[in-house]
C-alpha positions as CSV (number, residue, x, y, z in Angstrom):
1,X,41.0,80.9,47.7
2,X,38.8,82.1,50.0
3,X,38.0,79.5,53.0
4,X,35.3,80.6,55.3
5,X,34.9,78.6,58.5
6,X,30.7,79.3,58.7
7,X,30.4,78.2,54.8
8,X,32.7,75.2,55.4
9,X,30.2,73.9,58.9
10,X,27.0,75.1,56.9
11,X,28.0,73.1,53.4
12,X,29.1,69.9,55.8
13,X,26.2,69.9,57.9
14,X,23.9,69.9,54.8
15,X,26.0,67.0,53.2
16,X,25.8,65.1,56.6
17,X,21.9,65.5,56.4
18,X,21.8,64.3,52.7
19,X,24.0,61.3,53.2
20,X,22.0,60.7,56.2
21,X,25.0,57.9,57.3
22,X,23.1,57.8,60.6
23,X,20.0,57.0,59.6
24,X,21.7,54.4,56.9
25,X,23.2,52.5,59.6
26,X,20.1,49.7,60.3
27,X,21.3,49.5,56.3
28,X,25.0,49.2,56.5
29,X,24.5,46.6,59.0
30,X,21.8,44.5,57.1
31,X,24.7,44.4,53.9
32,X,27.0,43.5,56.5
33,X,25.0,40.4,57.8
34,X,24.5,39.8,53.8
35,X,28.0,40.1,52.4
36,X,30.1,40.0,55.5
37,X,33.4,42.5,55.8
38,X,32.6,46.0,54.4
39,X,36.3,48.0,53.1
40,X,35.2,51.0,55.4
41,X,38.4,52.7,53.8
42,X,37.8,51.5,50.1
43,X,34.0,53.1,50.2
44,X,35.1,56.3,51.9
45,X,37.6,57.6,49.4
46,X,35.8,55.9,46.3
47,X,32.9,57.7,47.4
48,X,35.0,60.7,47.9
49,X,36.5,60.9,44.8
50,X,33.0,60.6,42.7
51,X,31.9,63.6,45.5
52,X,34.8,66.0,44.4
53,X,34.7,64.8,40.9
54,X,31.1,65.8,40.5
55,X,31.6,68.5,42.0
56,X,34.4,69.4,39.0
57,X,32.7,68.1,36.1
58,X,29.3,68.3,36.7
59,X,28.6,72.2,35.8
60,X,30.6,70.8,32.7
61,X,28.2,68.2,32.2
62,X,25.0,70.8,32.6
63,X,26.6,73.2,30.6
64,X,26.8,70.5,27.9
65,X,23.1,70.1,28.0
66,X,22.3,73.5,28.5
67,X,21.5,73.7,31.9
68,X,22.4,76.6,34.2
69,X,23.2,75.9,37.8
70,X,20.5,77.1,39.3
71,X,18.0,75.0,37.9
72,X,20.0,72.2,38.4
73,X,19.9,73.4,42.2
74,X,15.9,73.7,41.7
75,X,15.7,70.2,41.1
76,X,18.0,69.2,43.4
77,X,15.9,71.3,45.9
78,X,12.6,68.9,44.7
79,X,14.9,65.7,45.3
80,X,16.7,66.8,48.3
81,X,12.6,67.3,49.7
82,X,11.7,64.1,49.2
83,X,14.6,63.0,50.7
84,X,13.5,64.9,53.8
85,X,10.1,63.7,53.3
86,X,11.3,59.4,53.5
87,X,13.2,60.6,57.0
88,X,10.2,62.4,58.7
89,X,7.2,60.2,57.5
90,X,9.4,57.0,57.5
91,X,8.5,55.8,54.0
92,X,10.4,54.8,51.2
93,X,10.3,56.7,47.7
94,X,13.3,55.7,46.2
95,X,14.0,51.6,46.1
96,X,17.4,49.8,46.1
97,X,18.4,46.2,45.5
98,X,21.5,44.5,47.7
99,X,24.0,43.3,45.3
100,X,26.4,40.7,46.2
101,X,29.2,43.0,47.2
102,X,28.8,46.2,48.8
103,X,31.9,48.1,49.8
104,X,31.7,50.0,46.4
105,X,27.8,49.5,45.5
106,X,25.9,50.2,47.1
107,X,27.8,51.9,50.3
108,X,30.0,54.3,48.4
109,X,27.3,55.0,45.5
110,X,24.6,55.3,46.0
111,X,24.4,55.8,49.6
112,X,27.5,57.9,50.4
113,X,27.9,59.9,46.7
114,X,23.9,59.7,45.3
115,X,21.4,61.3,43.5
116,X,21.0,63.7,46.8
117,X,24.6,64.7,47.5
118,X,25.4,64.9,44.0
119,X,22.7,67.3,43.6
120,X,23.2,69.2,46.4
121,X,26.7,69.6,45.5
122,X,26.0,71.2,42.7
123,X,23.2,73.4,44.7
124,X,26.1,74.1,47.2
125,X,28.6,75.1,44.3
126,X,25.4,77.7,43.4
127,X,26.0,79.2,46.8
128,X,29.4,78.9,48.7
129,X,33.0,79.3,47.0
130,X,34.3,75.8,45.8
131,X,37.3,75.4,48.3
132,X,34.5,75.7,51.4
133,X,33.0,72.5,49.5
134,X,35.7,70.4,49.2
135,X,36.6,70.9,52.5
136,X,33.0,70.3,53.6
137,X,33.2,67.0,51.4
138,X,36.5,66.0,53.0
139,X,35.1,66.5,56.4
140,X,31.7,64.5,55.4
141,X,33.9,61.5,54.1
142,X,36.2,61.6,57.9
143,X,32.8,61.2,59.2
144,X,31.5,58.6,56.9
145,X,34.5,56.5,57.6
146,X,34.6,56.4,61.2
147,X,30.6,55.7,61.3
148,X,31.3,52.9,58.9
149,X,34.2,51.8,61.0
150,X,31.5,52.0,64.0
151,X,28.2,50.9,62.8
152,X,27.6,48.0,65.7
153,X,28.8,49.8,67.9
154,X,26.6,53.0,67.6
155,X,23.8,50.8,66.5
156,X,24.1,49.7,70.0
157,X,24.4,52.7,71.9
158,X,21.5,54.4,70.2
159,X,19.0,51.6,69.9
160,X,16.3,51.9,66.8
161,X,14.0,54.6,68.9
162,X,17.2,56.6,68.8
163,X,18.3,56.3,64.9
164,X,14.7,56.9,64.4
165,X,14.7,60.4,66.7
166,X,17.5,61.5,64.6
167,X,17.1,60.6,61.4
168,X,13.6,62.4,62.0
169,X,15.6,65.5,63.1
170,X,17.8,65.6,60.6
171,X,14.9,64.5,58.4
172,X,13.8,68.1,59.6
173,X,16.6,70.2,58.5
174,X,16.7,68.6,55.7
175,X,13.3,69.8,54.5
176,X,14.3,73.2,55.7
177,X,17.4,73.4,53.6
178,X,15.6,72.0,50.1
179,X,13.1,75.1,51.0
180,X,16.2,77.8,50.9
181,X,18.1,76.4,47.9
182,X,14.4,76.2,45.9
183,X,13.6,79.7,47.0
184,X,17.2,81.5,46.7
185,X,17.3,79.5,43.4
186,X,14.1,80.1,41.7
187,X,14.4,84.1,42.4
188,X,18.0,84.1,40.9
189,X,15.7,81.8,37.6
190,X,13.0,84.3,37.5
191,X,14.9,87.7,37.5
């Protein structure tokens, strides 16, 4: 095992930007007003178990198929950019109904463990040793947690203008990162 503090904050700050729980909050809220009590513990580990699980069986899975990691992490790369693009331009791409329940759907999949930090785990797994991603996926899932525990609260404090500056900044690196994994990625393809 080989844990390496710099891979550990770099691997958890690009899973805090794909699960973007800070710009998901005016959602979290909305289910709550919808469904009433959210399990904020029941969503964080179910979420963190498909996460860590994924991140197991899902070079399995491609393998299966035939695909290689790194052009899983290319398309990754192309999802994790429009990603980026719905947080800086304020649209919405991807569409999502509210079911009738939501501590499982849709807070722990597909908001917490999606398309995006499925992906990127296996884009991550491309790049940094596997124990720096688990712990990066533990420490994303402590963070998820106490936002869920906290949504009103730091809906309150930060206001919409203020959700909106960040998820724009993190909307920002975001974009940055999908660059890097499709440009490391598609050199490692082509030679």
């Amino acid at each position: 095992m080989n844990f390496d503090s710099k891979e550990i904050f770099t691997a958890s700050l690009v899973l805090f930007a794909v699960i973007n729980m800070i710009g998901n909050i005016p959602i979290i809220i909305s289910l709550r007003e919808k469904v009433g009590h959210i399990q904020s513990e029941k969503a964080s580990i179910v979420a963190g178990v498909i996460m860590i699980g994924f991140l197991f069986v899902g070079k399995n899975i491609l393998n299966l198929i035939g695909i290689d990691v790194n052009s899983f992490a290319v398309a990754g790369s192309l999802i994790i950019f429009f990603i980026a693009l719905e947080m800086i331009m304020g649209i919405s791409i991807y569409k999502n109904d509210v079911p009738e329940t939501a501590s499982i759907v849709p807070i722990a999949f597909p908001i917490i463990a999606g398309p995006g930090s499925l992906t990127t785990l296996l884009s991550l797994r491309a790049e940094f040793e596997l124990i720096n991603i688990i712990m990066a996926v533990i420490c994303n899932i402590i963070v998820v947690y106490l936002i869920l525990k906290s949504t009103n609260l730091m809906s309150k404090i930060l206001g919409k203008s203020g959700i909106a500056v960040i998820q724009k900044v993190f909307g920002i690196i975001l974009l940055s990162i999908a660059v890097k994994l499709f440009a490391t990625n598609v050199g490692q393809i082509i030679n």
